[in-house]
C-alpha positions in Angstrom: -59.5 -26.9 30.5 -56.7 -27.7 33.1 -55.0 -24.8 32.4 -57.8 -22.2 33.2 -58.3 -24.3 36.6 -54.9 -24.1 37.8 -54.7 -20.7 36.5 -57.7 -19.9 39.0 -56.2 -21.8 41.7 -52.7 -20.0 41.9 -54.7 -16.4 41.9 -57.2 -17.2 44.4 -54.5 -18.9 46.5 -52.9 -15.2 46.8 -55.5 -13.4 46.6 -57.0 -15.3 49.9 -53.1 -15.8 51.6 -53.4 -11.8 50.9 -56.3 -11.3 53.0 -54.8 -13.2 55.9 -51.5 -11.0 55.7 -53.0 -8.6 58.9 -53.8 -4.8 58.9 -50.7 -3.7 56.4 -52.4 -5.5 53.5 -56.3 -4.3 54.1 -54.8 -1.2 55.0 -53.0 -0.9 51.6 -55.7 -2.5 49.3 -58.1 -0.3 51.3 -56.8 2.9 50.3 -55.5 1.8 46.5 -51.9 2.3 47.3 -49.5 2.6 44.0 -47.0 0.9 45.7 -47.7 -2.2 46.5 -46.5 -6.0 46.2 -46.9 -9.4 47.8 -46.3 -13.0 46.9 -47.0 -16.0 49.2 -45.7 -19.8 48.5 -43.9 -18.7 45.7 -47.1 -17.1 43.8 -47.1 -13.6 42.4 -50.0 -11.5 44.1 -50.7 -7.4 43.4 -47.9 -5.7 42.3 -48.4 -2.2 41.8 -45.8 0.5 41.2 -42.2 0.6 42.2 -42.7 -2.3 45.3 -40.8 -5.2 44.0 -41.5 -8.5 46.1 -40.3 -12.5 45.4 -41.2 -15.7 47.5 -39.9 -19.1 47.4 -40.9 -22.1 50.1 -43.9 -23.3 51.5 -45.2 -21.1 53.8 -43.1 -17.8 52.7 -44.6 -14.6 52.3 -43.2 -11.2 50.9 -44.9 -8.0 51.2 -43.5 -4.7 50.3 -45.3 -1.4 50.3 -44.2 2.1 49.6 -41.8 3.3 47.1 -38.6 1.5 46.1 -39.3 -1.1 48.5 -38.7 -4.6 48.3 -39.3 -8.0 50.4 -37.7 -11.2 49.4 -38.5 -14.5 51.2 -36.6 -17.9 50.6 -37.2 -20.5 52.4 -39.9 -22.1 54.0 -42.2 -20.2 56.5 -39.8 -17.2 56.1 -41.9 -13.9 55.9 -40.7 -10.6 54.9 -42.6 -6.9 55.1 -41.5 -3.9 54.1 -43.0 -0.3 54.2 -41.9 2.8 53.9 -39.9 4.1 50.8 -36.3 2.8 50.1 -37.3 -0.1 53.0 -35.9 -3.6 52.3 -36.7 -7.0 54.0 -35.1 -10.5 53.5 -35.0 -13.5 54.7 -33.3 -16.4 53.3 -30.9 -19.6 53.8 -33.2 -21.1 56.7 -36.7 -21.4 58.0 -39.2 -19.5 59.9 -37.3 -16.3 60.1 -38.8 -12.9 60.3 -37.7 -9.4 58.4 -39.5 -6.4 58.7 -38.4 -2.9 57.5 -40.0 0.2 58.4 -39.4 3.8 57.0 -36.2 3.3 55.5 -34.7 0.9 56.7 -33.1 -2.8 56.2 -33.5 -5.8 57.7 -32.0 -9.2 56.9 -33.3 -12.5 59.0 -31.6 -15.9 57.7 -28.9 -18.6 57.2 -30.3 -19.9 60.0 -33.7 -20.7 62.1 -36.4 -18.9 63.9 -34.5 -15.5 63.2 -35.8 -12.0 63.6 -34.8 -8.9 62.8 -36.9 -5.6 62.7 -35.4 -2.2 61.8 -37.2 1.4 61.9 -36.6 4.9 60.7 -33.5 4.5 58.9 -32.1 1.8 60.1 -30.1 -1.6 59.7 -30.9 -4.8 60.9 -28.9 -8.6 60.7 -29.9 -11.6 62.6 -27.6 -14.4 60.4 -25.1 -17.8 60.8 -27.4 -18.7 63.5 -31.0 -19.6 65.4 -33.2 -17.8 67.1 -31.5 -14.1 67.3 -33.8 -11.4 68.2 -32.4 -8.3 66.5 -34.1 -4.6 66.7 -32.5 -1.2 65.7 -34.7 2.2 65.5 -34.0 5.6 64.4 -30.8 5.9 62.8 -29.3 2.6 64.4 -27.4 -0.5 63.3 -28.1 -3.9 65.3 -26.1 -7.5 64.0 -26.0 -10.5 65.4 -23.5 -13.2 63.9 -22.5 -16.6 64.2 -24.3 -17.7 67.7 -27.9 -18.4 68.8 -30.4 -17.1 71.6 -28.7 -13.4 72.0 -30.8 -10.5 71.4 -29.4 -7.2 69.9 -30.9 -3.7 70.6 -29.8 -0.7 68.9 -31.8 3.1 69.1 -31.3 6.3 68.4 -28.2 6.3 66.5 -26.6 3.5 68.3 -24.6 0.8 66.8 -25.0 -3.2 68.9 -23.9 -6.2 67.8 -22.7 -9.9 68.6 -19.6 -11.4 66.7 -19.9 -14.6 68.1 -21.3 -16.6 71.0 -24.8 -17.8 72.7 -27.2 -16.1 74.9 -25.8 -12.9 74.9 -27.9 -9.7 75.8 -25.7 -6.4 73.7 -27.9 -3.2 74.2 -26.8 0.6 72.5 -28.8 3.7 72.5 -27.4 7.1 71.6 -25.3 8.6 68.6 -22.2 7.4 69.5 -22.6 4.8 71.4 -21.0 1.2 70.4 -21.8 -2.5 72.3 -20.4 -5.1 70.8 -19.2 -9.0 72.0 -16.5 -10.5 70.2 -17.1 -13.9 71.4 -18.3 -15.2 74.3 -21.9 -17.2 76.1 -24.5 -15.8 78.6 -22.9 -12.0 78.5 -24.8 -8.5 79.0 -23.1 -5.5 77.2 -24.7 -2.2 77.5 -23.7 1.2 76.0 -25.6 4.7 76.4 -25.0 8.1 75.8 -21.9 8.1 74.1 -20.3 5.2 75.5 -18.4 2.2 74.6 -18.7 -1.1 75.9 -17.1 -4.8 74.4 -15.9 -7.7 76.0 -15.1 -11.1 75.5 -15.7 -13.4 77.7 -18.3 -15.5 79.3 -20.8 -14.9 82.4 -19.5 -11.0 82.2 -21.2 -8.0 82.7 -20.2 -4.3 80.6 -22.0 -1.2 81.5 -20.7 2.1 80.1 -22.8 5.4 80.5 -22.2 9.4 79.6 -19.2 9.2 77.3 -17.4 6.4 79.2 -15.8 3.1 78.1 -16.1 -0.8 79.8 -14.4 -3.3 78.8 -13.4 -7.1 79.6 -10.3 -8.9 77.4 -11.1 -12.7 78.6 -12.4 -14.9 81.2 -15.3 -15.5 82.9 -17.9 -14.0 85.7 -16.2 -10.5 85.5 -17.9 -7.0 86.0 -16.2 -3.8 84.2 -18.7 -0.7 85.0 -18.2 2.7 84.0 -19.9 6.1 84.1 -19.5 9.8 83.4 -16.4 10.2 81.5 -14.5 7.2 82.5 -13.2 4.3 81.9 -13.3 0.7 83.2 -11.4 -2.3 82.0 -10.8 -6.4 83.4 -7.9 -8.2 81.6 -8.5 -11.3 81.9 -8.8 -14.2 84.7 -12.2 -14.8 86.3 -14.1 -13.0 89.3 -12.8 -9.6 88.4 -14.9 -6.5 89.0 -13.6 -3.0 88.0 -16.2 0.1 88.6 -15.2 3.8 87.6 -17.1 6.7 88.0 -16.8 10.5 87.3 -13.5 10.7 85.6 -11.3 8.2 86.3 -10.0 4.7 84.9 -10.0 1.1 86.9 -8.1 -2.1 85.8 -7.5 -5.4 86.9 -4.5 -6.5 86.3 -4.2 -10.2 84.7 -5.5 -12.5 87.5 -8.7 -13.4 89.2 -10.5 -12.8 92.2 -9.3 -8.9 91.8 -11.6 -5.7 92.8 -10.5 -1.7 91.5 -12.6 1.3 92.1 -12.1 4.8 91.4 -12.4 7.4 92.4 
């Protein structure tokens, strides 16, 4: 008779995780979606249709729902949702990391701890080889962060952001186009919009590039490169630098510190 008894005890235990998984699940069972998967703690719960779902890890939960989805969780309190067809979600090589994937889109969480990464219409996701990395791309965007820990990454509307390296770091992009990425480097911001590109690395630094214009900073620390409408701003390297250009023109430091160019 044990085997009945644990039998009972596996499906009730996700059958009742189920029911705590929030509004996606209720709203799924509700309306007797064909697509539909979850398994909590490593226990197979509904599985209807094309969703494909796997869990592994005290605590980890996988939900997928919609067509050709999937969510994978390895590790323990890792949780992974996806919905929407072709959506993917996974977290894995760490604990208490966070994927979801809406409409499309992928998102990866792991190799680390307390990791999140959430990705919407279409788009792509990493937060990895690190610790709590927020990481958030939406409609048509790509957002990574690598190798570091506390930065958050923001990508929208076709928009590409991302962090190489480093701690604490703040890289924002939003418009087709437009690329913000940090090589390397602690306590940065990094901002790209319409069009622009903006990079640096360094640490303490500020880039901020707007309306088809490029910022940039090669090294050092506690430098500003700003630059807007068509132009382009760049600092060297050295510390305490500050280059701003504006409407169609280009500003450099030289190598050096302590060093202010403006333009026009």
């Amino acid at each position: 008779m044990a085997t009945p008894v644990l039998r009972r005890c596996v499906v009730a235990s996700a059958v009742a995780a189920a029911g705590l998984l929030g509004p996606a699940f209720a709203g799924a069972q509700a309306s007797a979606a064909p697509n539909l998967c979850v398994s909590v703690n490593g226990h197979a719960g509904p599985q209807y249709g094309t969703a494909q779902c796997s869990s592994n890890g005290r605590g980890s939960v996988a939900i997928a729902r919609g067509d050709n989805t999937s969510a994978n969780a390895d590790g323990d309190f890792n949780r992974s949702v996806a919905t929407g067809t072709n959506s993917n979600a996974t977290t894995t090589g760490g604990t208490r990391n966070t994927a979801t994937a809406r409409n499309g889109s992928s998102a990866f969480a792991g190799d680390g701890n307390g990791n999140t990464s959430v990705a919407d219409n279409g788009s792509s996701a990493t937060a990895r080889f690190g610790n709590n990395n927020k990481v958030t791309a939406n409609n048509g965007s790509t957002a990574q962060a690598f190798d570091g820990s506390g930065n958050k990454v923001t990508a929208s509307d076709g928009g590409f952001a991302s962090t190489q390296a480093g701690n604490n770091n703040k890289v924002t992009a939003s418009g087709t186009g437009s690329v913000a990425n940090i090589d390397d480097g602690d306590r940065n911001t990094v901002t790209a919009d319409n069009g622009s590109h903006a990079s640096l690395t360094a640490d303490d630094s500020t880039a901020t590039a707007d309306h088809n214009s490029s910022a940039s900073i090669g090294g050092g620390d506690h430098n500003t490169a700003i630059a807007d409408n068509n132009s382009t701003a760049g600092v060297l390297d050295g510390s305490n630098n500050t280059a701003i250009a504006t409407n169609n023109c280009t500003a450099q430091t030289p190598s050096g510190s302590n060093q202010t160019v403006a333009c026009p």
